[in-house]
Each structure stands twice: as C-alpha cells, then as structure tokens.
C-alpha positions in Angstrom: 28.2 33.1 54.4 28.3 31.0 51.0 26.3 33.4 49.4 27.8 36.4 50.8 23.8 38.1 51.2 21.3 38.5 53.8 19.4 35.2 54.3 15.9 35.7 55.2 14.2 33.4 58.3 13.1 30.1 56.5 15.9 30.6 53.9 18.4 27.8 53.4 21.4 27.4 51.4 21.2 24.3 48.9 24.4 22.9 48.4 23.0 21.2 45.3 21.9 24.1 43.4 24.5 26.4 45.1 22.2 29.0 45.6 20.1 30.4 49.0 16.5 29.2 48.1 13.2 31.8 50.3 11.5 28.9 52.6 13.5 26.2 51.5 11.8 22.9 51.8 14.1 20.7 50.1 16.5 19.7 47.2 14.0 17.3 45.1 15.8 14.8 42.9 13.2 14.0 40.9 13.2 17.8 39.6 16.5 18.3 40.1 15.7 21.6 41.7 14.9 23.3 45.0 11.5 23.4 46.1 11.0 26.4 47.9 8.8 29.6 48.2 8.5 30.0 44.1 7.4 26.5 43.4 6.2 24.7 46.3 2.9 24.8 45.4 3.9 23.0 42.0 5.9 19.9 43.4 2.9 19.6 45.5 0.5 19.4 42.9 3.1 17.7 41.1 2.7 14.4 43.5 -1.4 15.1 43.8 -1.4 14.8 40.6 0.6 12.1 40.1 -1.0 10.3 42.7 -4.2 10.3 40.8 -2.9 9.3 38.0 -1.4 6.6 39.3 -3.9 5.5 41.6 -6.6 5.6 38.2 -4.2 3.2 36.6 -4.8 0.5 39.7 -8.0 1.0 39.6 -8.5 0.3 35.8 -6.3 -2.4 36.1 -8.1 -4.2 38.4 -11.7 -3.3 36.6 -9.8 -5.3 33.3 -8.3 -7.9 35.6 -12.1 -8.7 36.9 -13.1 -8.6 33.7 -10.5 -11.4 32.9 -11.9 -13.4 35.7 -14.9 -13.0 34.9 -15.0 -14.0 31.4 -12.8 -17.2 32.5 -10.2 -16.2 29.8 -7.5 -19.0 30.5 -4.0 -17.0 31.5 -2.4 -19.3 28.5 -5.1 -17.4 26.2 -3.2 -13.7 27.3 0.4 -15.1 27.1 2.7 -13.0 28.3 0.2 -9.9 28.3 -1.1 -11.4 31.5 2.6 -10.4 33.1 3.5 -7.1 31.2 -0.2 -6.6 33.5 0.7 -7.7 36.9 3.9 -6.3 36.6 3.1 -2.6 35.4 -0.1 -3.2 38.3 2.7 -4.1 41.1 5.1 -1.5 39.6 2.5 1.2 39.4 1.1 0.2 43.1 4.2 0.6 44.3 4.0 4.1 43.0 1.2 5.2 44.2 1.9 4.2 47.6 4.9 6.0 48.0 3.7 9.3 45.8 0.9 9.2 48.0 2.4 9.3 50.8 4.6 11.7 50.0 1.6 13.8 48.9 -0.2 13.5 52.2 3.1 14.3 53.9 3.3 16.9 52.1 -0.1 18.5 52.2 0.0 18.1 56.4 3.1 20.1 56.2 1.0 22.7 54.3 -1.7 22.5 56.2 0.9 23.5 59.4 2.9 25.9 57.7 5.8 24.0 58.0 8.9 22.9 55.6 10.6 19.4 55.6 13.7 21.3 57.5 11.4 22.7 60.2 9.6 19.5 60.6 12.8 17.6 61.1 14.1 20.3 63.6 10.4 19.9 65.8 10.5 16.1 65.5 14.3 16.7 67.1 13.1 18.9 69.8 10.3 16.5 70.6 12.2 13.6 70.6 14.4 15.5 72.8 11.6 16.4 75.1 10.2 12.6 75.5 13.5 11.8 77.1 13.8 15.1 79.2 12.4 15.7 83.0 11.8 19.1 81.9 8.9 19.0 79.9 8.7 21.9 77.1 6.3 22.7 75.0 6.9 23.5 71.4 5.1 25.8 68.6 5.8 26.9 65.5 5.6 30.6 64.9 4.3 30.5 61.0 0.9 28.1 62.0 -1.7 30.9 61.6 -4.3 27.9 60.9 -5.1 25.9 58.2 -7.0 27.4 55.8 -4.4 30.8 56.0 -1.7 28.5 56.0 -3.1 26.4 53.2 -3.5 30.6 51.6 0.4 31.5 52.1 1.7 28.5 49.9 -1.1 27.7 46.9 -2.9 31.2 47.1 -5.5 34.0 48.3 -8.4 32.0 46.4 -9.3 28.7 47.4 -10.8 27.8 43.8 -6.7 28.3 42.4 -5.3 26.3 44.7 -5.1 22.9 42.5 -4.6 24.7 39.1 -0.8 24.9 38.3 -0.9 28.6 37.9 -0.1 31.6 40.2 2.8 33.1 41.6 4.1 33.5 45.1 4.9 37.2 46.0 7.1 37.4 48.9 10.0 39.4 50.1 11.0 36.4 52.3 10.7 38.1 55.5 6.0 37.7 55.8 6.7 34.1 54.4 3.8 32.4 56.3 2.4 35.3 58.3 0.4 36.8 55.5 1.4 40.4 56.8 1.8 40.5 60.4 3.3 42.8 62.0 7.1 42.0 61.3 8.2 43.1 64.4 6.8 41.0 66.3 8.3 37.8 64.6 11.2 36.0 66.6 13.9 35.2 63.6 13.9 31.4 64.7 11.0 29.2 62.7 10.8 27.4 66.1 10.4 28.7 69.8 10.6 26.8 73.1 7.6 27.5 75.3 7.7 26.2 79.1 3.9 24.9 80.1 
C-alpha cells in the first residue's frame, strides 16, 4: 500500500529506508541500510568477518599479556600502557561476544532459510502453542535443507560462499525454493500443520 506495487512473499516494507526491500531481514543500523535478498549474504560475512577479527585481537592480547607475566615486567614499568591494554582487551571482548553472536544467529537463520521477521513470527506461534491445549505443529515452507538453503542466500558454489562477491538473482517470488514449482507455494512464509 506505501509503495503502491505488488509486494512479493518475504517482501517487507522498511519504514527506515522508505522502500519495499525482496526477503527483508531487517533495517541494520550499523549500515544504515536494509539487509535483504541483494546483500544478505554481505552483512553476514560482514559480522564473520568481524568476528574474526575481533576474536584475533583477544587472542593476541592475551599471548602479549602472558608474555608480560611471564617476563615479570612490573605494571609500574608499562604505565598507563598496561590500561590503554585491558581496556581495548575488555572493549574488544565485549565485541566479539556480541558480533558473534549475532553471527551464529545469523548463520542458523541461514542454515533454516529463515529471516529475523519470520523467526520472530515462529517464535510467536510457538510461544503461542506452549500455552495452547491444542497442540500445532509448525514448518516453514522455504527450509529445503541446509546445504540448499545455505545455496539460496551466499550461492550455487560452496567454494564462494565466504568471498564478498556474487550476486543474488531473484524475481522475489523462487526466493528460497531454488525453482520449485511456484504453484505449489502457499503465499504465507509460515503454515500451521495439525499433528
């Protein structure tokens, strides 16, 4: 309605950006941009990468700090050095804990096929279910397995898929299904299945 076009299943309308975004995911501050269908793939290896990085810097701060130790350099002898350290090693820790998380988040959501909005809406309807006599079993439609999920968002070969290149070809309506038959496809990224 916003947009005044046809929105595509997985589609979303970012209020943010003021634009519909193909298999929206989220409005990420720290890129001030979508993520969606056209660069999924790069916020993800955006925080793998920044994981790394950051958890390489804890690492070869504590290698210098057990060097310290180990030498029996007297703090006085570092000065204020010794908390520019501990402070960039908390501050950096801190990092990589939540990057990390985010990353593994992240990648599990890849490895199901699934955006933050659909996660949110099947953590709803499971909450929902817990407190509910009638018991109903819940799928998600675009899980075709990991390794072709995995193939939908970071691409066909498997040797690409943490290199920051490649584009996502998709006409918004196969998102996910790596062309299945269309037809078949309920337009809801979640169904309700009784057991």
């Amino acid at each position: 309605k916003r947009c005044k076009l046809y929105r595509p299943p997985r589609s979303a309308h970012c209020r943010a950006c003021g634009k519909c975004v193909i298999r929206m995911d989220h409005h990420c501050p720290w890129v001030q941009n979508c993520v969606g269908a056209a660069n999924h793939k790069f916020f993800f290896l955006f925080l793998f990468y920044g994981s790394i990085t950051s958890l390489y810097y804890s690492i070869m701060t504590f290698v210098f700090l057990a060097h310290v130790m180990q030498q029996h350099l007297v703090l006085q002898q570092l000065g204020t050095w010794m908390g520019v350290i501990l402070g960039m090693l908390i501050l950096v820790l801190v990092l990589t804990m939540m990057q990390g998380g985010l990353c593994i988040w992240n990648g599990f959501l890849i490895l199901k096929n699934q955006t933050a909005t659909e996660n949110y809406e099947l953590d709803s309807i499971t909450s929902k279910n817990r407190n509910s006599k009638k018991k109903v079993k819940v799928t998600h439609k675009y899980d075709v397995g990991w390794y072709r999920n995995t193939q939908s968002l970071m691409g066909e070969n498997p040797l690409h898929w943490l290199l920051p290149f490649g584009v996502v070809r998709t006409d918004g309506l196969s998102m996910g299904d790596l062309n299945r038959d269309r037809d078949a496809m309920e337009l809801q990224p979640l169904k309700e299945v009784e057991e």
